[in-house]
VEXRO-220076 format. One record per residue: y, x, z of N, C-alpha, C, CB in turn. Coordinates in steps of 0.001 Angstrom, whole numbers. Glycine has a CB too. Layout:
! residues N
n.py,n.px,n.pz,ca.py,ca.px,ca.pz,c.py,c.px,c.pz,cb.py,cb.px,cb.pz
Y,X,Z,Y,X,Z,Y,X,Z,Y,X,Z
...
This chain:
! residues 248
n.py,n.px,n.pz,ca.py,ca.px,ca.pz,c.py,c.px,c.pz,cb.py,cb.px,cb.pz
9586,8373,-11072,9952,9271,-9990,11099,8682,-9168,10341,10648,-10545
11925,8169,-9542,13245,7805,-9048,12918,6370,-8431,14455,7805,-10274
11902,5490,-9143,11582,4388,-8226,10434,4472,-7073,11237,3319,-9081
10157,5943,-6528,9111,6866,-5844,9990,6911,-4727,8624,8398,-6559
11197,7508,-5199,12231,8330,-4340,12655,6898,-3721,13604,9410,-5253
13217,5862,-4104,13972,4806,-3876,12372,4325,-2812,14674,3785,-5519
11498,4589,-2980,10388,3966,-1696,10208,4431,-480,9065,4012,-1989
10513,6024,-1026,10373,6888,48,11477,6372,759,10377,8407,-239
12679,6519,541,14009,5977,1480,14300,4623,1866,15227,6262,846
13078,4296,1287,13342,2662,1545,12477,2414,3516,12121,1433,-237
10990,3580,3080,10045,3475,4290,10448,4137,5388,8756,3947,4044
11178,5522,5305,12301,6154,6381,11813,4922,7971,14561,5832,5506
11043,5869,8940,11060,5124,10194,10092,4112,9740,12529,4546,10722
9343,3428,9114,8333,2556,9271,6984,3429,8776,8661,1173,8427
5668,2842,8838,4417,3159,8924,4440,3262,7322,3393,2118,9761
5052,2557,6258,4594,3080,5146,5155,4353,4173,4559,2066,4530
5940,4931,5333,6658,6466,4639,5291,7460,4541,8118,7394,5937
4578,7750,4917,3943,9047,4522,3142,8748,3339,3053,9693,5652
2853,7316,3147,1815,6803,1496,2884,7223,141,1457,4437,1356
4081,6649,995,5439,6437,-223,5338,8165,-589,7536,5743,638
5451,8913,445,6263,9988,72,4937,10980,-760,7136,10744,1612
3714,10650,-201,2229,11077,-679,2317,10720,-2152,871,10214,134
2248,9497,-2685,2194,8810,-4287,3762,9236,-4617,1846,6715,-4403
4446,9545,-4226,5389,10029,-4899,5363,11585,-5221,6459,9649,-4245
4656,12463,-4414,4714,13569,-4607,3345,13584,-6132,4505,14393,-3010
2604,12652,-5829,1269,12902,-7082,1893,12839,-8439,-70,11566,-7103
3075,12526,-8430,3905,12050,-9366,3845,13389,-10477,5446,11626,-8665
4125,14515,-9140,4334,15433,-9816,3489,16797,-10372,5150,15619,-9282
2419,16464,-8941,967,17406,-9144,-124,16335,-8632,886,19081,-8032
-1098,16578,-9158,-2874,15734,-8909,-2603,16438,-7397,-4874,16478,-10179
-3539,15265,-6829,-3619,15326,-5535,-5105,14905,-4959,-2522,14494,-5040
-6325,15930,-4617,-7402,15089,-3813,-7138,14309,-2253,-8556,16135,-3582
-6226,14714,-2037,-6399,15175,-443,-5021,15131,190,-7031,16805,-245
-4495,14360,1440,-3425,14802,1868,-3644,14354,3448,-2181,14256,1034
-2892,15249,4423,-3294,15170,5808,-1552,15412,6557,-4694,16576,6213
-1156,14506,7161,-116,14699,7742,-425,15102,9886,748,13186,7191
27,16461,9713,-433,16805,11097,523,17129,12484,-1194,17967,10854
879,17000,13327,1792,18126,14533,521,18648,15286,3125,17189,15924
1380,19620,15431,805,20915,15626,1678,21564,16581,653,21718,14344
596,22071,17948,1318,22647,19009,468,23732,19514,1685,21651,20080
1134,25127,20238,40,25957,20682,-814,25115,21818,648,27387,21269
-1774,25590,21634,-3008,24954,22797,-3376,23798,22760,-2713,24942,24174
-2799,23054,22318,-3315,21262,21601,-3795,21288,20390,-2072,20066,21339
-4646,20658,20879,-5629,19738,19879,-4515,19339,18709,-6395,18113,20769
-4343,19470,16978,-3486,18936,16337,-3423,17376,16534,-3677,19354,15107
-2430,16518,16554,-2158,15469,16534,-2156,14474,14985,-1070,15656,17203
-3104,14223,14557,-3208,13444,13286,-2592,12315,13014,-4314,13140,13058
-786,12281,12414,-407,11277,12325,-930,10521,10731,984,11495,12664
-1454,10950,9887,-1979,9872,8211,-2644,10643,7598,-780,9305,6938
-3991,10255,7165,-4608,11118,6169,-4807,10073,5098,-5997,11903,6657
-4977,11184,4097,-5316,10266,2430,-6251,10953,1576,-3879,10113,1309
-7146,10183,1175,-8648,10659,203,-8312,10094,-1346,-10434,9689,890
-8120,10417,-1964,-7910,10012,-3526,-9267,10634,-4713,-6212,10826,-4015
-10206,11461,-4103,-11387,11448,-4651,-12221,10098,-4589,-12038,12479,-4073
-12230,9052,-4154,-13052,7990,-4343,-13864,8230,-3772,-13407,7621,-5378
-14446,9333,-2793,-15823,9551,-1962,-15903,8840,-1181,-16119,10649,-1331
-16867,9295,-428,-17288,9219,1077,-16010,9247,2542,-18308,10642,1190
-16093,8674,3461,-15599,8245,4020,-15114,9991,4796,-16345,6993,4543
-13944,10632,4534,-13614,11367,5220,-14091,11969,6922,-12681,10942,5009
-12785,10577,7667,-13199,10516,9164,-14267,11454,10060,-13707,9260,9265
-15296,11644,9122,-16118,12215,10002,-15858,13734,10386,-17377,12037,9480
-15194,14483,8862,-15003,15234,9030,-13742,15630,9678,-15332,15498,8267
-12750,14594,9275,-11265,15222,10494,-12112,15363,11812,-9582,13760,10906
-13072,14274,12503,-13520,14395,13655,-14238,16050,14560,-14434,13323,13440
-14611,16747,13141,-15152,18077,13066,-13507,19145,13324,-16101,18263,11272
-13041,18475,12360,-11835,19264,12713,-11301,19446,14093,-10842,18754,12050
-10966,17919,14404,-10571,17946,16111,-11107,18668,16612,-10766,16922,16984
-12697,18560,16910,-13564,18702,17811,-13225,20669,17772,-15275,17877,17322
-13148,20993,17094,-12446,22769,17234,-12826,23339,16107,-13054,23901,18550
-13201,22741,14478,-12730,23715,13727,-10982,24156,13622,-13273,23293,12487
-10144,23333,13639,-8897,23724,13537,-8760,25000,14320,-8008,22679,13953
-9120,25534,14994,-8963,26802,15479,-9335,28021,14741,-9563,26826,16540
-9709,27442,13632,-9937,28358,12180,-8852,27869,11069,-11660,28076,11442
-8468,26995,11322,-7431,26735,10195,-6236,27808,9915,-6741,25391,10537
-6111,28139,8815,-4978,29477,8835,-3828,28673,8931,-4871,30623,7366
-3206,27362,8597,-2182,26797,8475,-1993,26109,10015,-2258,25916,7225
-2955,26153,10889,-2816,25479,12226,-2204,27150,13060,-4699,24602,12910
-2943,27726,12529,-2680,29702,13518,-1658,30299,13302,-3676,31124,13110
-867,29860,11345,169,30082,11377,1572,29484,12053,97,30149,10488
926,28164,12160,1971,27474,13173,2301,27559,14922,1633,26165,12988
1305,28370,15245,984,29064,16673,1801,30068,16696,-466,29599,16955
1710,31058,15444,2324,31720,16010,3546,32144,15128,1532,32585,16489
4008,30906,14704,5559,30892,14161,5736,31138,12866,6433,31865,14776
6024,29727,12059,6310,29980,10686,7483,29241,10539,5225,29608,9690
7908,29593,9196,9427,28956,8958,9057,27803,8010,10682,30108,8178
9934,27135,8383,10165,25348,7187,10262,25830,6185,11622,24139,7217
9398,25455,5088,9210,25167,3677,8309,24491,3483,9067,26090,2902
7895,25583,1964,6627,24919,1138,5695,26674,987,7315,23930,-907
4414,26142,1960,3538,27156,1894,2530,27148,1241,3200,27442,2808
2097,28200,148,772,28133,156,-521,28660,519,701,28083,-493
-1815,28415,846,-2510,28720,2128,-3005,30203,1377,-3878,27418,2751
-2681,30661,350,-3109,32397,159,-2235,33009,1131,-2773,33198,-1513
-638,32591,1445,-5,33662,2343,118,33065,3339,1221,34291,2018
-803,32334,3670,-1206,32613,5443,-2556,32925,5880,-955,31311,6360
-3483,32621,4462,-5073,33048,5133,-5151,34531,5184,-6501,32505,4131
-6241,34756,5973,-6706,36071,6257,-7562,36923,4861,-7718,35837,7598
-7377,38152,4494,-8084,38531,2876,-8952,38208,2443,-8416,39561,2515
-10191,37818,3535,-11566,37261,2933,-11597,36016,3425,-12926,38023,3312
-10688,34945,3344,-11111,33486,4142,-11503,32987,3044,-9973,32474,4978
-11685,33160,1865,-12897,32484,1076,-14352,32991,1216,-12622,32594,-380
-14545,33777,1523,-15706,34584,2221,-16399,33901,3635,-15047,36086,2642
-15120,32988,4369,-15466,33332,5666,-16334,31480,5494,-13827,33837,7043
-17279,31891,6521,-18610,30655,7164,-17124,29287,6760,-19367,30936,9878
-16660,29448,7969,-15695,28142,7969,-15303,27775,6643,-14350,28343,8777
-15123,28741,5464,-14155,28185,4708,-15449,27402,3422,-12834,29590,4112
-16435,28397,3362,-17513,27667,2656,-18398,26780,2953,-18137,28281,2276
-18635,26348,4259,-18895,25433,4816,-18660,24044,4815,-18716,25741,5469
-17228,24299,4762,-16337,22978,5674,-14679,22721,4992,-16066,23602,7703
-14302,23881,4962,-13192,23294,4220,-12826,23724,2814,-12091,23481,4962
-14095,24118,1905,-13851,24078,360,-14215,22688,283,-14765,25146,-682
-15062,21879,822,-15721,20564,624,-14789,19594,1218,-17166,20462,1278
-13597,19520,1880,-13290,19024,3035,-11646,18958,2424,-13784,19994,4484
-10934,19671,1962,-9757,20168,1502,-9941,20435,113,-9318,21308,2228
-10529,21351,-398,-10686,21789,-1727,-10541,23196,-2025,-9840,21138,-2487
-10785,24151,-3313,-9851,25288,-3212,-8624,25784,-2842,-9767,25536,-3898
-7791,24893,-3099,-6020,25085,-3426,-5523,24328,-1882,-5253,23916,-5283
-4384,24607,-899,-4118,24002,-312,-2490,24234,-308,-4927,24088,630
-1378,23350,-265,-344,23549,363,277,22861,1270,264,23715,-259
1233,23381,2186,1816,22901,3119,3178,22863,3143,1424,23381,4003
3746,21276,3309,5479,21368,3517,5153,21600,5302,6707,19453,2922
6087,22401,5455,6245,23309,7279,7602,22690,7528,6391,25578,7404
7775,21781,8661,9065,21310,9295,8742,21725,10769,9413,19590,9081
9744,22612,10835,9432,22910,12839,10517,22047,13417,9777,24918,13634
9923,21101,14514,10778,19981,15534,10748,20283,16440,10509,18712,15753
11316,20462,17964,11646,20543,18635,10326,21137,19411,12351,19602,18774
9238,20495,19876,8277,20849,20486,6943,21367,19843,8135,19936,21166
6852,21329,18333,6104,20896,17513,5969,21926,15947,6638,19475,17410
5501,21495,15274,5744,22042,13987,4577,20907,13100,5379,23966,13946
5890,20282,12198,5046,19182,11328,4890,19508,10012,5660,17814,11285
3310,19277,9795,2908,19502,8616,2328,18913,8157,2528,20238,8408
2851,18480,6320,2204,17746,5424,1317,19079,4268,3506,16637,4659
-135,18879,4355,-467,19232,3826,-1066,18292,2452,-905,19859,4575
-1229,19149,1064,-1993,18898,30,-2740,19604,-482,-1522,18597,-704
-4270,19218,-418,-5482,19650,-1196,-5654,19681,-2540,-6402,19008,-888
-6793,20006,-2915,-7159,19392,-3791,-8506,20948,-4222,-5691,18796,-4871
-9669,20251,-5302,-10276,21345,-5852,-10183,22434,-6363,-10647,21167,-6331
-8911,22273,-7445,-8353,23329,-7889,-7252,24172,-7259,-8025,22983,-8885
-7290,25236,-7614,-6090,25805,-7080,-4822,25531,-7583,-6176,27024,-7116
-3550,25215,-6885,-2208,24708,-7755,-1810,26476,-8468,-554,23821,-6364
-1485,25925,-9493,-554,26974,-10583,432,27314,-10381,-219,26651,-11730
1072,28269,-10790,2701,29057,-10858,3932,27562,-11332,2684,30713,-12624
3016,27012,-12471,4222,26238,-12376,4071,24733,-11574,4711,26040,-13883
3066,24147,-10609,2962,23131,-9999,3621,23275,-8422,1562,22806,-10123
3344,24700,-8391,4062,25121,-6986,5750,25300,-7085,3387,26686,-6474
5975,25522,-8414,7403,25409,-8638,8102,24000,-8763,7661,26120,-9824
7033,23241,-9539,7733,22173,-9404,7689,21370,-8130,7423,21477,-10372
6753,21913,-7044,6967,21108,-5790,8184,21437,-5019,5829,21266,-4882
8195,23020,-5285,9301,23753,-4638,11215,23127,-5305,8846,25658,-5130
11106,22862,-5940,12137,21655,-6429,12375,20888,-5965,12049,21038,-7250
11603,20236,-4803,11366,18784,-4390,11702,19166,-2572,9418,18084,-4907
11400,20382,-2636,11359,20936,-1234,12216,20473,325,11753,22239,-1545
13760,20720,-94,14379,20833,283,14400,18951,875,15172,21707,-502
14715,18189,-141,14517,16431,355,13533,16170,1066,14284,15371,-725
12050,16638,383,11230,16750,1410,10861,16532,2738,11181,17345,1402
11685,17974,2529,11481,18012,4118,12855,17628,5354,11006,19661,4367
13847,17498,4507,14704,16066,5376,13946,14691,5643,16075,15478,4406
13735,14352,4481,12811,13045,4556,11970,13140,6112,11551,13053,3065
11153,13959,5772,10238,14132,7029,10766,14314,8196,9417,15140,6962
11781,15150,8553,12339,15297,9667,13212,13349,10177,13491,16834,9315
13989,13083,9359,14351,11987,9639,13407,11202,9763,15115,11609,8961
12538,10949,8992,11375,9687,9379,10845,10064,10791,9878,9605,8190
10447,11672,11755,9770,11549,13016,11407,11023,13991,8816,13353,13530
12376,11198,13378,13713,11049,14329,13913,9717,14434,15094,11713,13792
13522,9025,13128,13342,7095,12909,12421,6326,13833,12602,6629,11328
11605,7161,13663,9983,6566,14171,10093,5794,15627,8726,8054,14440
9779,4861,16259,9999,4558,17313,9009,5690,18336,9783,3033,17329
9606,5808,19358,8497,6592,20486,7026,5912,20789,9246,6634,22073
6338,6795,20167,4373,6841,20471,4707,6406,21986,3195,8895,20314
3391,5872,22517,3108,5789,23830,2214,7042,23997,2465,4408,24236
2235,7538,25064,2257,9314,25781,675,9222,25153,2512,9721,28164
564,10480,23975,-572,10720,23543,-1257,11589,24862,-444,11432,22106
-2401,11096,24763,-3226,11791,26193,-4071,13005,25140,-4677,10319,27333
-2956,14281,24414,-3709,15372,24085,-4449,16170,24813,-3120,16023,23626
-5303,16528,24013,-6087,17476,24900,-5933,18916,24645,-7501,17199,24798
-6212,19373,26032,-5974,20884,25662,-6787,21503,24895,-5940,21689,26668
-6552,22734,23845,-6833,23128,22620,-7551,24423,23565,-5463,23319,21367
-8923,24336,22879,-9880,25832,23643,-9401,26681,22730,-11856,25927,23679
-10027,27595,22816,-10106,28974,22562,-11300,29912,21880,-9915,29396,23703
-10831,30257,20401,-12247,30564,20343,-12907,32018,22216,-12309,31521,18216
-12199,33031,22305,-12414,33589,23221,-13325,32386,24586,-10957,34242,23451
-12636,31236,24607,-13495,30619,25798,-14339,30139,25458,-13071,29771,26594
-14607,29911,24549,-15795,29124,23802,-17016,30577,23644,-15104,28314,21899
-16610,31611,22842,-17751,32358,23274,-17697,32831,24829,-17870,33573,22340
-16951,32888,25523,-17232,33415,26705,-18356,32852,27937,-16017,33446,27147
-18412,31089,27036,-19734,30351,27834,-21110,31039,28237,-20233,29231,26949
-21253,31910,26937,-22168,32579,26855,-22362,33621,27561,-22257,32781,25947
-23609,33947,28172,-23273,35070,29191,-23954,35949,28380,-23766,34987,30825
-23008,36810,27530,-23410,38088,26381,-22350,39187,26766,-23190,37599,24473
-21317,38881,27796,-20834,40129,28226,-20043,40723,27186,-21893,41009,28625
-19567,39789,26235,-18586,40796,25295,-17016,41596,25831,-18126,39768,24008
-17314,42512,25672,-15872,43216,25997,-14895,42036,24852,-15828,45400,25409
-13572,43012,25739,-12425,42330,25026,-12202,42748,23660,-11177,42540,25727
-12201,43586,22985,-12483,44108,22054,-13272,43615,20890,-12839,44908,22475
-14646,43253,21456,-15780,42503,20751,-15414,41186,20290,-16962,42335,21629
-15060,40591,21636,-14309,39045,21657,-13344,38782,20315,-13191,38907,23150
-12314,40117,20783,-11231,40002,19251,-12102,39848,18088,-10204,41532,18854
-12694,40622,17878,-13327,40970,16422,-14163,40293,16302,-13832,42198,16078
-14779,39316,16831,-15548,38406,16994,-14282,37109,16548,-16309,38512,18579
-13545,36949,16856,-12578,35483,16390,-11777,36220,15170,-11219,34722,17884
-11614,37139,14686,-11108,37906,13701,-11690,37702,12568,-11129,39120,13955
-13459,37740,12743,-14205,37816,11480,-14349,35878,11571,-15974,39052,11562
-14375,35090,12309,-14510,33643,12299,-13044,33305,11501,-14708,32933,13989
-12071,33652,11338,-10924,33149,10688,-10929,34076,8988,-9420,33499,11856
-11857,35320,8783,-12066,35239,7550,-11352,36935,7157,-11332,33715,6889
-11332,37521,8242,-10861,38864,8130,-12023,39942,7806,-10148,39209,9444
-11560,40925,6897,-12634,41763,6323,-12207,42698,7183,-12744,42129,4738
-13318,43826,7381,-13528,45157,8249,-12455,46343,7972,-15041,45781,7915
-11727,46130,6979,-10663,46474,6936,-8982,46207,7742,-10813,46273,5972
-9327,44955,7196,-8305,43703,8070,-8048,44230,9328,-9050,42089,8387
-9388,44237,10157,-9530,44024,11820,-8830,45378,11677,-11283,43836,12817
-9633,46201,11420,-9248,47813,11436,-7631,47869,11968,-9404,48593,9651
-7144,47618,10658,-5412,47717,10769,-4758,46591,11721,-4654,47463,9143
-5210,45625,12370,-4465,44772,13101,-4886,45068,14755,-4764,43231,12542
-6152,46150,14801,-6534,46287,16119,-6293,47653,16340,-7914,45859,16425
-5567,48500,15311,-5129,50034,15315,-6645,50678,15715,-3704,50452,16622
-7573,50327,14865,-8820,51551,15280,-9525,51453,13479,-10409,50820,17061
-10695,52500,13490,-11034,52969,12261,-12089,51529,11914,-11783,54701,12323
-12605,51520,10630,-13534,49993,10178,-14729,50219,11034,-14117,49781,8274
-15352,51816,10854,-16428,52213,11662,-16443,51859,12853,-16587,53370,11704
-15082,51874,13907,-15460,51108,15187,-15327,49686,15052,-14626,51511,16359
-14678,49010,14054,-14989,47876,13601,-16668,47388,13632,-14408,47945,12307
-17073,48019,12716,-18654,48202,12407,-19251,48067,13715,-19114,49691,11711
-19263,49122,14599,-19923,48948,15636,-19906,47649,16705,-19631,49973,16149
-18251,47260,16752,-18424,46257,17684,-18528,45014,16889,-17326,46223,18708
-18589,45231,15529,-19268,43874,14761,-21260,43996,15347,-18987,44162,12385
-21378,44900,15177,-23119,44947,15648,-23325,44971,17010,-23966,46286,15162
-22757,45262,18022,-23168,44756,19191,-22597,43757,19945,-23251,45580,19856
-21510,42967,19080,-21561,41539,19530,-22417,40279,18592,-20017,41156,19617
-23013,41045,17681,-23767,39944,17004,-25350,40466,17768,-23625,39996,14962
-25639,41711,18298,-26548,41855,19190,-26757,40935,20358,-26375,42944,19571
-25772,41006,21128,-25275,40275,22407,-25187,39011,22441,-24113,40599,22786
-24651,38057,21269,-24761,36907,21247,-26339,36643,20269,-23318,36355,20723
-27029,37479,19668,-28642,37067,19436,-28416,36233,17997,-29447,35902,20920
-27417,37038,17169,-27378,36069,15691,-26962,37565,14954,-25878,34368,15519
-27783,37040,13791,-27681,38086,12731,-26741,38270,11858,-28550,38052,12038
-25518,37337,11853,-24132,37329,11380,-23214,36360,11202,-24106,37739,10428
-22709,36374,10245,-20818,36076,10396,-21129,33923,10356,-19380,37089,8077
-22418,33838,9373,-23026,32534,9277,-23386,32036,10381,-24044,32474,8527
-24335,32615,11430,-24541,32430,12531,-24325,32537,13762,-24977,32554,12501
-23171,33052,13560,-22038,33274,14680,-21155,31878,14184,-21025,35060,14548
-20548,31419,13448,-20152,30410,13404,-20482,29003,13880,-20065,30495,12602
-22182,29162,13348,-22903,27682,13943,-22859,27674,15432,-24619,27487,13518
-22853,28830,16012,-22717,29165,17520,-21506,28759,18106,-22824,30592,17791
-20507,29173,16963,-19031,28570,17927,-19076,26867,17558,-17083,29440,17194
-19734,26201,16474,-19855,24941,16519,-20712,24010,17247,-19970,24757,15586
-21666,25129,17819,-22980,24187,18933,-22892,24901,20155,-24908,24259,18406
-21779,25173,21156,-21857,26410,22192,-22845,25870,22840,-20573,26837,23166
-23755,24441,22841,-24356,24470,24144,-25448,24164,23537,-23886,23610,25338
């Protein structure tokens, strides 16, 4: 561990800090999976290092899925939209009650990430940087403690290494859609209402959920769950998804 730590501070500002600080953290919990991201409202996330330690198949394709606009389902990209604090998160208290339920999450990112996900959260100036870790299993009471030990260096480390880093040449991001504009291609006429509850149930919210976050009963839930899956011509929460992944 201590000749981990001595790498990590050794890479501070060069290209091999996020491997150092990655194999140093496995030190302490198994790791499938690790994705270092910034993250801004309306942009596309910015992918500064990813790491595969399952021995599979060539990832890439799927961050490319990600870009392309699943991240607009990511609970750890939505929590950073709309304001989380620096630590160590784990993705039960930011997903929505049924995001193991939801299309996206059985689809794409149980296979893609794993069950278990956490996130060290550093907010920078324009930004909010996040190192996430996967893996199949879910982390335990005491693996999350022992990361939470580690926390605090962490996430100095990280902050100093983007303050080290020499200046990127001007990333040409792109602007980040919307699920709302993305169904709105469609000429199905959803009220605003529908629209909500329509990107509500895509991030993994049960009819309860919507209920209490849109101040109306599940029953009008119910209804404008059935006449926007009328309107857009799909029989549910599965096929409303493939829809926001093929709008054309």
């Amino acid at each position: 561990m201590h000749q981990g730590l001595a790498r990590v501070f050794a890479s501070l500002g060069r290209d091999a800090f996020w491997r150092s600080l990655v194999d140093t953290l496995r030190l302490l919990v198994p790791l499938d999976n690790a994705l270092v991201a910034l993250m801004r409202p309306g942009r596309v996330p910015h992918l500064l290092a990813d790491f595969e330690f399952r021995g599979g198949p060539d990832e890439r394709e799927d961050l490319a899925d990600y870009c392309a606009g699943r991240y607009l389902l990511d609970p750890f990209y939505l929590a950073a939209c709309n304001g989380i604090a620096d630590g160590l998160h784990s993705l039960e208290s930011v997903a929505p009650d049924q995001f193991q339920q939801s299309e996206y999450y059985l689809s794409y990112f149980r296979s893609v990430v794993g069950g278990g996900e956490l996130q060290f959260i550093c907010n920078l100036d324009d930004a909010v940087l996040g190192l996430s870790l996967g893996r199949e299993q879910v982390f335990a009471a005491d693996e999350f403690g022992r990361l939470l030990c580690v926390r605090d260096w962490v996430l100095a480390a990280m902050r100093r290494h983007v303050q080290l880093m020499p200046p990127e040449a001007p990333v040409n991001e792109a602007m980040a859609s919307d699920l709302a504009t993305i169904l709105g291609r469609f000429d199905a006429r959803l009220t605003e209402r529908e629209m909500e509850t329509a990107r509500l149930i895509l991030q993994g919210f049960s009819s309860k959920a919507i209920a209490q976050r849109l101040g109306i009963s599940p029953e009008t839930v119910k209804v404008h769950r059935r006449n926007l899956y009328n309107k857009l011509n799909v029989s549910g929460h599965a096929e409303l998804f493939a829809l926001l992944l093929h709008p054309h």
